[in-house]
N, C-alpha and C positions, 0 to 999 in steps of 0.2 A: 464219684463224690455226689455229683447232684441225685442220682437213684438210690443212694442212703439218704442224701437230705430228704428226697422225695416222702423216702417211708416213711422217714421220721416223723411228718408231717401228716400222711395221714391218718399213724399212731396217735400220732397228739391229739388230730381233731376228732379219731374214733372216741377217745379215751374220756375228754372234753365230752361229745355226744351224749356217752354212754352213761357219764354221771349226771346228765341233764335229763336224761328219760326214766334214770333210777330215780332221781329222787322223790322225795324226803330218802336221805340215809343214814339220817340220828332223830331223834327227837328236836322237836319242833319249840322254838320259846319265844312267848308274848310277853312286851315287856309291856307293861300297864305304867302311865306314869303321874297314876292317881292310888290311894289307899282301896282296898275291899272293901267292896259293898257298895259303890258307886255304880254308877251307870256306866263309865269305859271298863269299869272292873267285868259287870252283868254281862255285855256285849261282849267283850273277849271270852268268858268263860262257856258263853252259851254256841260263840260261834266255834272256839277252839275246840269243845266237846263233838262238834258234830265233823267238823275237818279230820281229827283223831280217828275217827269211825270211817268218813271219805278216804284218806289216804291211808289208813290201817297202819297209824303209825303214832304215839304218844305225841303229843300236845302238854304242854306245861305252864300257865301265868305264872310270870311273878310280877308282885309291883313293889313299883321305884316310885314311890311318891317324896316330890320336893318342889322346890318354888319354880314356875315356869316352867315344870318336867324336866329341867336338865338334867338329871341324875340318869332317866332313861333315857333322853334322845343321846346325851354323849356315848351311853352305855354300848345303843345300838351302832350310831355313826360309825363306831372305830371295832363292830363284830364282824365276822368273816363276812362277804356279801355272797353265801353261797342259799339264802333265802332261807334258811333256819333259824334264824332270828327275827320279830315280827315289831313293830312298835307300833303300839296304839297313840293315833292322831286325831286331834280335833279340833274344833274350832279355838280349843284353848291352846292348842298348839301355835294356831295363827295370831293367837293374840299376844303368846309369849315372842312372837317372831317381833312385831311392832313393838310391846311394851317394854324388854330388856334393850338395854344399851348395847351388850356384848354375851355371845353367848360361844359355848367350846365346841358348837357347828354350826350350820347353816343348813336353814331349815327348808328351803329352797334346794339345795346343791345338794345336801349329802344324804338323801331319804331319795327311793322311788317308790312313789304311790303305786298303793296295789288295789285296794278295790274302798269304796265308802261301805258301811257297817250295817250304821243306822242315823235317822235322825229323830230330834225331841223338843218338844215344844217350850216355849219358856210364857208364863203369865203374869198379866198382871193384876193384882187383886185387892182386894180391901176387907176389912173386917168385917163382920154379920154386924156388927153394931156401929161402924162407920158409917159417915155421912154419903158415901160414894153407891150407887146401885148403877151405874152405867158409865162408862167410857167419856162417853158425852160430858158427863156431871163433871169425872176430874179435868176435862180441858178447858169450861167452861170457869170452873174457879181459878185454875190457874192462871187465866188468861184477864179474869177479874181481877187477882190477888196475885199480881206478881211475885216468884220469892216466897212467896208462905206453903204453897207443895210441898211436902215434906215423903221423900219416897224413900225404901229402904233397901237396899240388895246387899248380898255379899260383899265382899272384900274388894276393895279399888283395884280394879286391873281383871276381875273375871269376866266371865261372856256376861253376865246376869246385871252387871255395872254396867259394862260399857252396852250393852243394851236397853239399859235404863237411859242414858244419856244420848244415843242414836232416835230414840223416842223424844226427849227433850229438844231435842235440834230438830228433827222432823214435822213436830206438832208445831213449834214456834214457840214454846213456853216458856216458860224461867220458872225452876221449880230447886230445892233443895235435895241432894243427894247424899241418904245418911248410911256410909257403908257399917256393916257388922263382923264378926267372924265368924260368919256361918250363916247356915239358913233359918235354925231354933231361936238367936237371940233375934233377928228378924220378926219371926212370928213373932214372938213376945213382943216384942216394940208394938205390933200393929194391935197382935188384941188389947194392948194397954193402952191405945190410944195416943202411944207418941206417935206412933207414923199415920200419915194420910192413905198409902198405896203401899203395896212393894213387888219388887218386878225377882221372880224364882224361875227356875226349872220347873217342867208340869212335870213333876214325878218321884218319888222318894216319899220325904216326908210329909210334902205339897199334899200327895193325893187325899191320903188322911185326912186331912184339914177339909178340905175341898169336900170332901163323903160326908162328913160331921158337921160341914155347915158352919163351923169355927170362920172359916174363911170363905170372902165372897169373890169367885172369879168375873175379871170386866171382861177379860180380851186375853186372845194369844195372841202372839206375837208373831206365826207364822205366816205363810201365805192362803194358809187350809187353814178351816176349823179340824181342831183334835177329832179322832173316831172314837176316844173313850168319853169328851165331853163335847158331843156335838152339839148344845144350845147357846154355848158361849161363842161368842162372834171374835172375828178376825179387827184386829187391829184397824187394817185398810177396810176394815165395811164400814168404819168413820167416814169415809171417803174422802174429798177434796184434798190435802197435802200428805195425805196418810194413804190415799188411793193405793197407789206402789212397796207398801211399806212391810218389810219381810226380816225378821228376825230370828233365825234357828238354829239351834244347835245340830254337832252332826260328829261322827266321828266315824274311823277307817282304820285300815290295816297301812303302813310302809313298811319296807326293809331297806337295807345300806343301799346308798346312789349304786353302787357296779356290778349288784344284781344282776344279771344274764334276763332277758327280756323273754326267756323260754322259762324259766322257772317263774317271773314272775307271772307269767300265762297259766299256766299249771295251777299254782295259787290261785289265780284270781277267778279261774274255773271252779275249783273246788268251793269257794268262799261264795259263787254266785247259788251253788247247788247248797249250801248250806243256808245262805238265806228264803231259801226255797220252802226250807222244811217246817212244817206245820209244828214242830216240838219249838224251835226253834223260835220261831213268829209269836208264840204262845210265852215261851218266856221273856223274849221281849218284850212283846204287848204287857206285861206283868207290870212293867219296871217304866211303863206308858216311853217305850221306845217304840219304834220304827224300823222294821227290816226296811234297806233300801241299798241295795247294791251296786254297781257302778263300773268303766272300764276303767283301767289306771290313769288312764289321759284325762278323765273329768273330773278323776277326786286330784289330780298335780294341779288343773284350773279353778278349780274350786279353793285349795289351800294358798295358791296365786291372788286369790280374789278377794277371799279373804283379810289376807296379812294385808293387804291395801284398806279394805273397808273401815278394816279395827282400827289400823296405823292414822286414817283421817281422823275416826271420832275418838283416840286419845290424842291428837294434835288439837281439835276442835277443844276440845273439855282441858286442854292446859296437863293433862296429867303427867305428872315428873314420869320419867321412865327408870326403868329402875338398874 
């Protein structure tokens, strides 16, 4: 009996093995859980293209765009965890973790980080014909005119909000946060002169504006000045309470928490030699993304890090959670 058990066993753990070293052994699916044509869209497709070629095996996006990404993280959470399934994560992910009340996983628990993607700058800028030509300028009114700032971002609860308001707390200001839906009614607000400031993405529609001079960039809000608009300065080159001051977006590969930690190796090998490739870098660079790759442990501490930072400055800002 035990020399059957025996076998049996290291039947099992050959067989076990054997599909850990084959795979990919279906087609491969990124769940995006933003609409096409965004930035997690770009980054999935440019790095799944080149994965597809690495592992000689179909790669497929689809995206699950909905409020907080639930539609894909549940999608993913409850897919086989045999690493065929990919969810793209990001810093909107960490902020859905803080800003819902309740959500049908846990974003912490049932996700193992596989590798970070890229990241992207976010700025802050004023009109060609606003009063603002320096950083300096808006803290200086602000700080004059308490309340009368009037800055504009997206939708209450994105990175581009709550990094408008990690900015308000950090400088020591009191300023007005007028959210939109979207980044176009945005612009419109600024060149019509309702808004003072408004704090975006560097990338999309941004750049445009930005090349055309419609729009006047002060600061990124990263810890680097951008490499496509090196004369703009870094938030913390204000220095004194802004010294430390680091705002970016970023986004990565997970699959299901019980994953096998040899596929997710596998993966996350292939996903570093993809960020590697010059087609690759180039189409990012396009979309003023950032190849930057990662081992699974740093982008788990990074989404750990995260959900905390966001979760204080919508506690700080009052913001109902949803």
């Amino acid at each position: 009996m035990r020399k059957l058990f025996a076998i049996f066993l290291i039947g099992a753990l050959s067989i076990a093995a054997q599909a850990q070293t084959n795979f990919p052994t279906k087609a491969i699916k990124i769940v995006v859980p933003n609409a096409a044509g965004g930035a997690a869209d770009a980054t999935s497709r440019a790095v799944g293209q080149k994965l597809s070629e690495l592992l000689s095996n179909p790669v497929v996006v689809e995206n699950k765009p909905s409020a907080g990404g639930i539609v894909a993280g549940d999608l993913v959470a409850k897919s086989a965890p045999d690493g065929h399934t990919l969810l793209l994560i990001s810093s909107g992910t960490a902020v859905s973790a803080a800003l819902f009340k309740a959500l049908p996983f846990d974003t912490l628990k049932d996700f193992a980080p596989v590798s970070k993607l890229a990241t992207f700058d976010l700025v802050i800028a004023s009109s060609d014909r606003g009063r603002f030509h320096t950083l300096a300028e808006v803290i200086a009114y602000a700080k004059a005119n308490p309340g009368k700032l009037n800055i504009g971002t997206p939708q209450i609860g994105t990175t581009q909000n709550l990094a408008a308001e990690l900015f308000k707390a950090s400088a020591g200001i009191e300023a007005q946060l007028v959210p939109f839906n979207g980044t176009p009614p945005v612009i419109s607000a600024l060149r019509g002169g309702e808004l003072d400031i408004m704090v975006e993405i560097l990338g999309g529609t941004m750049v445009g504006q930005l090349h055309s001079k419609a729009v006047r960039p002060l600061a990124v809000m990263s810890a680097v000045r951008s490499p496509q608009f090196p004369d703009v300065p870094t938030v913390r080159e204000s220095g004194g309470v802004l010294s430390s001051f680091n705002a970016t977006s970023w986004n990565g590969f997970a699959v299901p928490a019980k994953t096998s930690k040899d596929v997710i190796a596998k993966l996350n090998a292939e996903i570093q030699k993809a960020l590697k490739n010059p087609d690759v870098i180039k189409q990012l660079e396009a979309q003023q993304l950032h190849a930057q790759g990662s081992t699974p442990e740093a982008l788990g501490e990074l989404l750990v890090t995260d959900t905390k930072r966001w979760g204080d400055v919508i506690t700080r800002a009052k913001i109902a959670k949803q």
